[in-house]
C-alpha positions as CSV (number, residue, x, y, z in Angstrom):
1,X,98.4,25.2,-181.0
2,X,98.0,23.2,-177.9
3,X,95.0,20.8,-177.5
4,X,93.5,21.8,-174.3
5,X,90.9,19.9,-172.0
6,X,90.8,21.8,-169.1
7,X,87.7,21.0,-166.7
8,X,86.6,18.0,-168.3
9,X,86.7,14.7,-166.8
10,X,88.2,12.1,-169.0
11,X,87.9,8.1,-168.1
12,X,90.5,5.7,-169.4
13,X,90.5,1.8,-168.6
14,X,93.0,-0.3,-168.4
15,X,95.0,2.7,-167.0
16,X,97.5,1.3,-164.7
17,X,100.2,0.4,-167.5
18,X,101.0,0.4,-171.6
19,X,98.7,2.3,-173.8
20,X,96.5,3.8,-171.1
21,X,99.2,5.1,-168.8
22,X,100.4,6.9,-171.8
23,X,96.8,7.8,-172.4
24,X,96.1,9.2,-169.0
25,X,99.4,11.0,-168.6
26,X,98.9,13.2,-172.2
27,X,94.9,14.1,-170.8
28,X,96.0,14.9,-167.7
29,X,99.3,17.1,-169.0
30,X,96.6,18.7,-171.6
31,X,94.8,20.1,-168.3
32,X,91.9,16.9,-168.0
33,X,90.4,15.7,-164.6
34,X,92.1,12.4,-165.5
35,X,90.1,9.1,-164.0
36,X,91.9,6.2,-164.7
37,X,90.2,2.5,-163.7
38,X,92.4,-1.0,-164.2
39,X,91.9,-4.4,-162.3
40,X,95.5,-4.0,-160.7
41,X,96.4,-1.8,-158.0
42,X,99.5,-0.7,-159.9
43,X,96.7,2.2,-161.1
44,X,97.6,3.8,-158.0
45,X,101.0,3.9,-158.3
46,X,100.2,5.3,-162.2
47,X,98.0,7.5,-160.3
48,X,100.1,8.4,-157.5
49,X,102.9,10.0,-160.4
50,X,100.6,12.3,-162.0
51,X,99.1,13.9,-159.0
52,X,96.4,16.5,-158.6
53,X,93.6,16.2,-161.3
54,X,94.3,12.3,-160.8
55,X,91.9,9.5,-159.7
56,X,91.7,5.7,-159.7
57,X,89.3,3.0,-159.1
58,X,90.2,-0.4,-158.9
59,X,87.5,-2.4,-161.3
60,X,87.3,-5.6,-163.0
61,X,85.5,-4.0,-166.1
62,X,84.3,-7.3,-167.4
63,X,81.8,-7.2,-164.0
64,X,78.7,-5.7,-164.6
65,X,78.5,-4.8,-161.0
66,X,81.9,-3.3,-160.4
67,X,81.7,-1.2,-163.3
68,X,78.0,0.2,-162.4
69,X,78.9,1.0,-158.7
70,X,82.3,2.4,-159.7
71,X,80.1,4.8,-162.4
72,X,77.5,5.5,-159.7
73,X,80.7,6.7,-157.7
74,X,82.2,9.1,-160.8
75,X,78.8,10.6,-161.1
76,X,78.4,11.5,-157.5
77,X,81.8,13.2,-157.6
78,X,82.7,14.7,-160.8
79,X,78.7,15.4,-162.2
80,X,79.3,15.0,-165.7
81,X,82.1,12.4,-168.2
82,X,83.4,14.1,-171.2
83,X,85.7,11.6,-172.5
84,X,86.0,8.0,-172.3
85,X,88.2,5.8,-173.2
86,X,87.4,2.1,-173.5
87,X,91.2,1.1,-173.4
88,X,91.3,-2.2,-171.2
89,X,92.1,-5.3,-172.8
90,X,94.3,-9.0,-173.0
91,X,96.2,-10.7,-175.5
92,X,95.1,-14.4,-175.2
93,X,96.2,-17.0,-178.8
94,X,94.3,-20.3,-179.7
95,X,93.0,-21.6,-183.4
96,X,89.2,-22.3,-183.1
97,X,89.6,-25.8,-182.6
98,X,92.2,-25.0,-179.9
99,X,90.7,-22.1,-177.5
100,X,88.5,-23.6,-174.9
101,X,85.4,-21.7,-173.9
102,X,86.9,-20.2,-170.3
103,X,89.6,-18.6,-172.7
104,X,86.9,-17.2,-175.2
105,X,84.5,-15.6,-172.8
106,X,87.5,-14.3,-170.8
107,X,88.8,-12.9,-173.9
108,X,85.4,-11.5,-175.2
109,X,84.3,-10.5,-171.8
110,X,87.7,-8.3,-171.3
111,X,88.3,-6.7,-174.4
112,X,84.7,-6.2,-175.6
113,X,81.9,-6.7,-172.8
114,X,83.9,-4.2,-171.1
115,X,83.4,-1.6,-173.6
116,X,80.1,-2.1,-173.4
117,X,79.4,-2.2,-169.8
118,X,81.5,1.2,-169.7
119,X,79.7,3.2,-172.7
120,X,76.2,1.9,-170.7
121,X,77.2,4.0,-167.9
122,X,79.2,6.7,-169.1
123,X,76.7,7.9,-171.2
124,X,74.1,9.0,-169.0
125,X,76.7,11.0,-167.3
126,X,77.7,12.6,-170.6
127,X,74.5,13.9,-171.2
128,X,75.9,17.6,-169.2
129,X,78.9,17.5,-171.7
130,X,79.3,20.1,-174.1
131,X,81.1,17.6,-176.4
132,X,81.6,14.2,-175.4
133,X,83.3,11.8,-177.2
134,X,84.0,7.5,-176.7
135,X,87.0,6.4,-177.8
136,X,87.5,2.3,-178.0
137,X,90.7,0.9,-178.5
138,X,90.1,-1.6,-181.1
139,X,93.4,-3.3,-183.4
140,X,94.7,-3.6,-186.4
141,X,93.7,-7.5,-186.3
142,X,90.2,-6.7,-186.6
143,X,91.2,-5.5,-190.2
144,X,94.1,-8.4,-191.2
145,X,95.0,-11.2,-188.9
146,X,97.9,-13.1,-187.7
147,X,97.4,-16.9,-187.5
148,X,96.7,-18.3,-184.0
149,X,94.8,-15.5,-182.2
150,X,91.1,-16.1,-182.8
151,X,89.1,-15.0,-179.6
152,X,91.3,-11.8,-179.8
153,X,90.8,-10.9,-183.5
154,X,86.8,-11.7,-182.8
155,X,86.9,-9.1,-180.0
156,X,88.8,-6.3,-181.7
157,X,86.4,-7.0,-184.9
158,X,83.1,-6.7,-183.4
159,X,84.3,-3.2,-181.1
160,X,84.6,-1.3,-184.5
161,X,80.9,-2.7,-184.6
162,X,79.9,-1.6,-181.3
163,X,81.8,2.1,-182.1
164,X,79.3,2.5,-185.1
165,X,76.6,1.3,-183.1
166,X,77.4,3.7,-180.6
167,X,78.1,6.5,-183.4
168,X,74.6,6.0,-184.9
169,X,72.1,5.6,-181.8
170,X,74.0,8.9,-180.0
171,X,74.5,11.4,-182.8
172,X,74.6,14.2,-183.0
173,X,75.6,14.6,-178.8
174,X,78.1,11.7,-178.8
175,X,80.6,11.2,-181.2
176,X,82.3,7.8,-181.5
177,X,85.4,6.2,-182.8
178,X,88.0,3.7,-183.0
179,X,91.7,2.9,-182.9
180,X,93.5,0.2,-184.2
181,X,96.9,0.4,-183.3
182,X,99.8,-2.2,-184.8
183,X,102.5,-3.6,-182.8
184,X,103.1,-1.3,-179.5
185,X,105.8,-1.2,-177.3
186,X,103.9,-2.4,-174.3
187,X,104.6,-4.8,-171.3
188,X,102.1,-7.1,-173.1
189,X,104.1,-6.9,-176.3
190,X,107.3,-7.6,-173.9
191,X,106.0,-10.9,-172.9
192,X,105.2,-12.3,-175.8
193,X,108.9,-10.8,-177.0
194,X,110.6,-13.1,-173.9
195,X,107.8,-16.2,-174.7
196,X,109.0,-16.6,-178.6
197,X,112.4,-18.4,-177.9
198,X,114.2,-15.8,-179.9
199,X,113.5,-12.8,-178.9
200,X,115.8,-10.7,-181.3
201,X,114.2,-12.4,-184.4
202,X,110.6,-11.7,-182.9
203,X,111.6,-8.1,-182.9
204,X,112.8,-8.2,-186.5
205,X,110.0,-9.3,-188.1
206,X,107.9,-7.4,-185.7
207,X,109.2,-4.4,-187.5
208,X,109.5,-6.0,-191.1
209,X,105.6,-6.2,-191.5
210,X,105.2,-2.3,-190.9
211,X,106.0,-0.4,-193.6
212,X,108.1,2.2,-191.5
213,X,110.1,-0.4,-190.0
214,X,109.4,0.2,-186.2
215,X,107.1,-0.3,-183.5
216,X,105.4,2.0,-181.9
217,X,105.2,3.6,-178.2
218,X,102.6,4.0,-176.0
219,X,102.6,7.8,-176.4
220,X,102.1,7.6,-180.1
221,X,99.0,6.1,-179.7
222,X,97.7,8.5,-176.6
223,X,98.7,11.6,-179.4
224,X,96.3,9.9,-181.6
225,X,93.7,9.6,-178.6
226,X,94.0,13.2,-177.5
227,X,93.3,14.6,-181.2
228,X,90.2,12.0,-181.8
229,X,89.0,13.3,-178.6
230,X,89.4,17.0,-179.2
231,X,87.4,19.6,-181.1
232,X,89.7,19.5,-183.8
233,X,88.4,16.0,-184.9
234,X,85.0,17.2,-184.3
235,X,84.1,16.0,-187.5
236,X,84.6,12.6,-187.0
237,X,82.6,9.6,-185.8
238,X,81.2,6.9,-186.9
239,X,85.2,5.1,-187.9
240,X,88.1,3.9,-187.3
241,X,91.3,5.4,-187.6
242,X,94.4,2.9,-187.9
243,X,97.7,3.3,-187.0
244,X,100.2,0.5,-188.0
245,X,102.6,1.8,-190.1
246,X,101.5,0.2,-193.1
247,X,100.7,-3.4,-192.1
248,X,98.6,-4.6,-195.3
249,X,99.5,-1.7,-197.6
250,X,101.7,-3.8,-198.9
251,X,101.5,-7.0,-200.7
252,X,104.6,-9.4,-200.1
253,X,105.7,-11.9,-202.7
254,X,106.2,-15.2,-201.7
């Protein structure tokens, strides 16, 4: 049976490439008003290839400013949100000691302010929704943690807080959950493939710490998206759902 989201307006950030491309291109396929928001004016061209039913608003989601006007502008011309996505976010590495403070807010204000900002002003607007529903894009490194990464793994961590706090305070209207995704086949994952010095190794054990021995595509994680957000999850709130193949099923002998 096919998922369907005809007449409802779903809102994905960090749309213009990777895992909200993907995102955006299965709503709007599945029959969604599709409004797609990134900080790069490649989110036209992503917007420009799906067509009718498309929109897109250049925002800097960490800005308090350009994310309320930009939600004052989807309100005055689509009425009401049904889905939103809280997908934008940046890879940044540093030990503690080593991550200056720019680097940490940057990080935090990206991959987690942002979600925040976003859910403040969504939510009034999905008051006229029959069933609307916040998706955050969390990680699997707010669950187990590769060395060297620490404002990341901090921001990823405290969204699964945020998506219960969210869960909580707005139940029964607005149900909330996460994602955490392992290692995806993204332009982000393709830079720090061509910055480890051997890029064929980097692959390899990319693959060897998930149990199915891959990596995963954008599209596999917008699949997961477009069931979380339909009435078949409708159950569900309140969690996380993780997709990474197995990373920390498993214990490894040394």
């Amino acid at each position: 049976m096919t998922i369907s989201f005809q007449n409802k307006a779903v809102v994905v950030t960090g749309a213009a490439k990777g895992i909200g491309a993907a995102i955006a291109r299965l709503f709007h396929e599945s029959g969604a008003v599709v409004i797609m928001m990134d900080i790069s004016t490649d989110g036209e061209g992503a917007r420009a290839t799906l067509g009718e039913r498309a929109h897109f608003y250049r925002c800097d989601v960490s800005s308090s400013e350009q994310v309320k006007e930009v939600f004052k502008g989807i309100g005055e011309r689509f009425e009401k949100i049904d889905v939103l996505i809280n997908n934008a976010g940046i890879q940044t590495y540093g030990k503690v000691a080593d991550t200056d403070e720019e680097l940490w807010d940057r990080t935090i204000n990206v991959n987690l302010k942002s979600a925040f900002l976003c859910a403040k002003y969504a939510i009034p607007l999905m008051r006229e929704s029959r069933s609307p529903v916040i998706i955050n894009m969390a990680s699997v490194q707010a669950l187990v943690c590769q060395e060297n990464a620490a404002a990341y793994i901090t921001s990823k961590a405290a969204m699964l807080g945020l998506t219960k706090a969210i869960a909580v305070d707005y139940a029964p209207n607005i149900r909330c959950v996460a994602i955490c995704p392992g290692a995806v086949n993204t332009e982000m994952f393709q830079y720090d493939v061509k910055s480890s010095g051997d890029p064929e190794k980097f692959i390899e054990d990319t693959r060897d710490i998930h149990l199915l021995k891959k990596i995963a595509e954008p599209a596999d994680v917008a699949s997961l998206a477009l069931f979380l957000a339909s009435e078949r999850a409708a159950f569900c709130t309140g969690e996380y759902y993780r997709m990474d193949a197995g990373i920390g099923a498993k214990i490894v002998a040394q």
